[in-house]
N, C-alpha and C positions, 0 to 999 in steps of 0.2 A: 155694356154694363160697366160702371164706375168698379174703380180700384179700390177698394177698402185700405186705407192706410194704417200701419202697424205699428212703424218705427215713432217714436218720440223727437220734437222740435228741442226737448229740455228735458231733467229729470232733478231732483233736487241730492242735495247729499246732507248727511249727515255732521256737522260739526266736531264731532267726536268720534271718527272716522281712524284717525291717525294713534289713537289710544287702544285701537283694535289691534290683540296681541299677532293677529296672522300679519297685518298689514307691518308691526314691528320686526316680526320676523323676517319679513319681505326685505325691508327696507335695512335690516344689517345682515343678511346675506347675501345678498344681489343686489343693494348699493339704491342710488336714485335712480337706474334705469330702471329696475324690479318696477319702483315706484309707478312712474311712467310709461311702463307697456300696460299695466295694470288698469292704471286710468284711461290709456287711451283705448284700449279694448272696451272697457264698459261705456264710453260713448257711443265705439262701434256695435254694442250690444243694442242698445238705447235709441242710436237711430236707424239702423235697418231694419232688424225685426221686433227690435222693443224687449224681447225677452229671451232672445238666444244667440248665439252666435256661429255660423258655421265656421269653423274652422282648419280648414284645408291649405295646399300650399300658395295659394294667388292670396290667401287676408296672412298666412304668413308673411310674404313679401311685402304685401303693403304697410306692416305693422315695422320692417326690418329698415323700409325703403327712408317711412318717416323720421325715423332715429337715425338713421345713417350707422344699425347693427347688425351683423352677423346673424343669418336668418336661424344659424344653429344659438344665438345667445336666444333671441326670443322663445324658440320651442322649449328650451330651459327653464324660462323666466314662468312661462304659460303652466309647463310640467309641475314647477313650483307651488303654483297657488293651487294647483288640484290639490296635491300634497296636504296642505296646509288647511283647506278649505273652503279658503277664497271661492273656487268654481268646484261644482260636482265633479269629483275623478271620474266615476263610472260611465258617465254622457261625455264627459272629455277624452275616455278611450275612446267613444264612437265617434270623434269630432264633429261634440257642441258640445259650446261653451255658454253655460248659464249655472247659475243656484238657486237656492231658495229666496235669498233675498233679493235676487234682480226681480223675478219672477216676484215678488209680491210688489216691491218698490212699482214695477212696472203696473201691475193690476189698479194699485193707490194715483198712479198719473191717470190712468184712461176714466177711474173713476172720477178723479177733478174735473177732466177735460167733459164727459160727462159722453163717451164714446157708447156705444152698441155695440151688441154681439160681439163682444173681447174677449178671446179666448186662448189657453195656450196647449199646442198640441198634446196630445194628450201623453204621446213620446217622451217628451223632456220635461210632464209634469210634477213637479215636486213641492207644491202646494195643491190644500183644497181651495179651491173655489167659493165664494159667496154666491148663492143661487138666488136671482132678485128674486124682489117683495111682490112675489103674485100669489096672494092666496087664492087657494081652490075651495068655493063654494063649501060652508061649514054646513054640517047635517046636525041632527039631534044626537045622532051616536058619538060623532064628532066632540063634540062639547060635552058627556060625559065624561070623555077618555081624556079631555083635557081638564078635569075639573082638577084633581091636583099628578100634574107632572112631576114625577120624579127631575130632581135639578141636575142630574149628568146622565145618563147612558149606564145600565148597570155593565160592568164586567166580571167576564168572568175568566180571567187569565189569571194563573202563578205569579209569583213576586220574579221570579226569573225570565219569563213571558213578557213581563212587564217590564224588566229593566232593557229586555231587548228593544221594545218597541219605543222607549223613550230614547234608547240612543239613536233611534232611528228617525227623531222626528226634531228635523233640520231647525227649521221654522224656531219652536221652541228652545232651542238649543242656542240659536240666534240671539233670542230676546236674554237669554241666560248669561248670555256673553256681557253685553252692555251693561245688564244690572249689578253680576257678580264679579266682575273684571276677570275673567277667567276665558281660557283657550276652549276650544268645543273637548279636545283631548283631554284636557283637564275635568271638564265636566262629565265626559264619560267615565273618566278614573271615579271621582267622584261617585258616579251613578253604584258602581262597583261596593264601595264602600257604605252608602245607603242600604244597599241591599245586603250587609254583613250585620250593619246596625239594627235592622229590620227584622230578619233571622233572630237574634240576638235579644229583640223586645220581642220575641214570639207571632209576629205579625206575619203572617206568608200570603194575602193580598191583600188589594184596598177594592174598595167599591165600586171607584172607576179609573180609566187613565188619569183623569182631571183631577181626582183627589189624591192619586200617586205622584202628579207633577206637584199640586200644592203644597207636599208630604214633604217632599225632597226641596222645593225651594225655601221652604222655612225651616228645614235640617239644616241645609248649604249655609244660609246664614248665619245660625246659629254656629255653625263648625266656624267658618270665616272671621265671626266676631270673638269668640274663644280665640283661634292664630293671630289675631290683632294685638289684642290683649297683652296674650304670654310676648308677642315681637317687643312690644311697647314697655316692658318687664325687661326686660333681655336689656336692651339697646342700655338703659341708665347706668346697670350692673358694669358694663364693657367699657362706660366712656371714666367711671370709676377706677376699676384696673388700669386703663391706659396715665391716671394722674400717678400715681405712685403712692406713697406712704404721704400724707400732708401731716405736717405740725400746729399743734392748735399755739395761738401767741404764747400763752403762760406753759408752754410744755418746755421744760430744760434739754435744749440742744447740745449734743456731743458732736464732735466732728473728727473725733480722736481714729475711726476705724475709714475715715473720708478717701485717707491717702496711702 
């Protein structure tokens, strides 16, 4: 029986990669090597298994060997980005290394390449899955029950429920990052404070997750564009103060108290 292959020949990246606050992070505390165990681990992610990595002491070595580092700098460097985000801490105490978005990045190549049966254990999963396009034989019952769908999943969780479960879903939190320029930690504060606001307009749940993330992503904005605003207020005020007292031409100058 043939090998099924896992690992990726390529994967693509992001352009806007280096604007990612954990990756900033990275890269002024632990310098340009952070930088580059960082990359070069997600290659090794990319091309062995595609979507995880073990991490034990022989891919520590080989990650120490290639830098010519201290195989205690790398476990450091590695410790770091659980911290931060970059890789799931929790599968990183077990050693694997993967997150949400290798794990979808990777799901997005095997669907280009146009692979079968891709799947990832169900151990280190921290996305849902797209279940292909095989519909199952419609009945007549069937097509009633679909004449009008409700358009999200009703829920029925607490606002406190809820704010648990959106801190808890990576993925989202992900795409949150890129649109709001914001660290996932910032977005959980955030989340925090929606749910004070919420409280506050009387509201103690929404109808589904989906209309709770849309709640929050159009609060977020609106709070973002309000701190814009007042910064953009602020800064004119201060570059004012730093000129001093100016004189208009026709204003009579003394210079008697000068010296």
């Amino acid at each position: 029986m043939a090998n099924i292959k896992t690992g990726l020949n390529y994967y693509t990246v992001d352009t806007d990669r280096y604007q990612d606050r954990r990756i900033k992070r990275l890269k002024k505390d632990l310098g340009c090597k952070g930088i580059a165990v960082y990359d070069y681990i997600l290659c090794e992610t990319y091309r062995v298994k595609g979507c995880f990595l073990e991490w034990d002491n022989n891919t520590v070595f080989d990650v120490a060997e290639y830098f010519g580092l201290d195989e205690n700098t790398v476990q450091e460097i590695v410790k770091y980005c659980g911290s931060v985000g970059l890789f799931d801490k929790e599968l990183l105490s077990r050693g694997i290394i993967t997150s949400a978005s290798v794990q979808r990045r990777y799901m997005e190549m095997c669907t280009r390449a146009k692979r079968k049966s891709v799947s990832i254990p169900e151990a280190y999963k921290l996305i849902q899955e797209e279940k292909p396009n095989n519909p199952a034989p419609v009945t007549q019952d069937a097509c009633q029950e679909q004449t009008n769908p409700p358009p999200y999943e009703t829920c029925s969780l607490m606002l406190d429920e809820e704010i648990v479960e959106l801190k808890k879903d990576e993925c989202w939190l992900d795409q949150l990052q890129v649109l709001h320029h914001m660290d996932i930690s910032s977005l959980r504060n955030s989340l925090d404070d929606f749910k004070v606001q919420c409280l506050a307009d009387g509201k103690t749940r929404h109808s589904s997750l989906q209309d709770a993330k849309q709640h929050f992503n159009s609060w977020l904005r609106i709070v973002n564009e309000k701190n814009r605003k007042k910064d953009d207020k602020v800064r004119p005020d201060s570059r004012n103060q730093r000129r001093g007292n100016l004189l208009k031409s026709d204003e009579e100058k003394t210079y008697g108290n000068s010296f």
